[in-house]
C-alpha positions in Angstrom: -20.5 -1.8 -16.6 -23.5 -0.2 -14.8 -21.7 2.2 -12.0 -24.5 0.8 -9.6 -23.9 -2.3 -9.7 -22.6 -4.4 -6.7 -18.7 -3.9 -5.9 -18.2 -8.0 -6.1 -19.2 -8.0 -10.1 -16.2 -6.0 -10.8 -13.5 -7.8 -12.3 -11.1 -8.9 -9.5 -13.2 -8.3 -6.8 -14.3 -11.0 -5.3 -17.4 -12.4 -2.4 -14.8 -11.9 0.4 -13.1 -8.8 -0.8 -16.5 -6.9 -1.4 -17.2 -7.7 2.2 -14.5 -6.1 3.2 -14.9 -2.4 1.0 -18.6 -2.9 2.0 -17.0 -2.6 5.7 -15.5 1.1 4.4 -18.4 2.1 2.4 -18.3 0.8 -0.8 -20.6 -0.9 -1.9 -21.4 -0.3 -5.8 -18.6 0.3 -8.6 -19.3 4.1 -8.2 -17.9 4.5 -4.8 -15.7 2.0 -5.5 -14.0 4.6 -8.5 -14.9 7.8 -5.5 -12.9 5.8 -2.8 -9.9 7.7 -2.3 -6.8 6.7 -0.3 -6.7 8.5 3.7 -3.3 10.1 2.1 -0.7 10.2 -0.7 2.7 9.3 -0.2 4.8 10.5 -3.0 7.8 7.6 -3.5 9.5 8.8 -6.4 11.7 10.8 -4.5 14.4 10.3 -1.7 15.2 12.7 1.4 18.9 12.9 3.0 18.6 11.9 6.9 19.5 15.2 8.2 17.4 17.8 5.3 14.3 16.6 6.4 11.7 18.7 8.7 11.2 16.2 11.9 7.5 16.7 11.7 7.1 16.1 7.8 6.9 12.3 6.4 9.7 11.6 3.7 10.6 8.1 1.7 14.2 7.1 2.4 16.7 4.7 0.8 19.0 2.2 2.2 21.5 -0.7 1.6 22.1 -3.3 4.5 24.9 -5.6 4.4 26.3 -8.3 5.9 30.4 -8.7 7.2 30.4 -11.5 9.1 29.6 -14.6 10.5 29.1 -18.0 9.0 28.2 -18.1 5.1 26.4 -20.7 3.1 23.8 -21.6 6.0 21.1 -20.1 4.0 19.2 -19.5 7.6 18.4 -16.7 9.4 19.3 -16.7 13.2 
């Protein structure tokens, strides 16, 4: 594929997503493989609640359950 050719002839892009990168910038397959993300966030590892810095982003884990009420109404209320 020609590097300056329109974003929308890439494979998976289509009319209304090119629209939208064309909104950013990106218009040809070029800026389309220059476009990089405003930041990084690094998921493969957790933080424990109280070892982070309260001014520094961090990815955290957590398990919700549910110990009562009425079962088998299949509905949130």
């Amino acid at each position: 594929m020609d590097l300056q050719a329109p974003v929308q002839f890439v494979k998976g892009i289509g009319p209304q997503k090119a629209e939208a990168l064309g909104k950013a910038g990106v218009v040809s397959a070029e800026d389309l493989l220059l476009h990089l993300p405003m930041r990084y966030e690094d998921r493969r590892s957790f933080a424990r609640g109280s070892s982070g810095n309260a001014r520094r982003a961090a990815s955290t884990c957590a398990a919700a359950t549910w110990s009562g009420g009425r079962s088998g109404s299949g509905k949130y209320r």
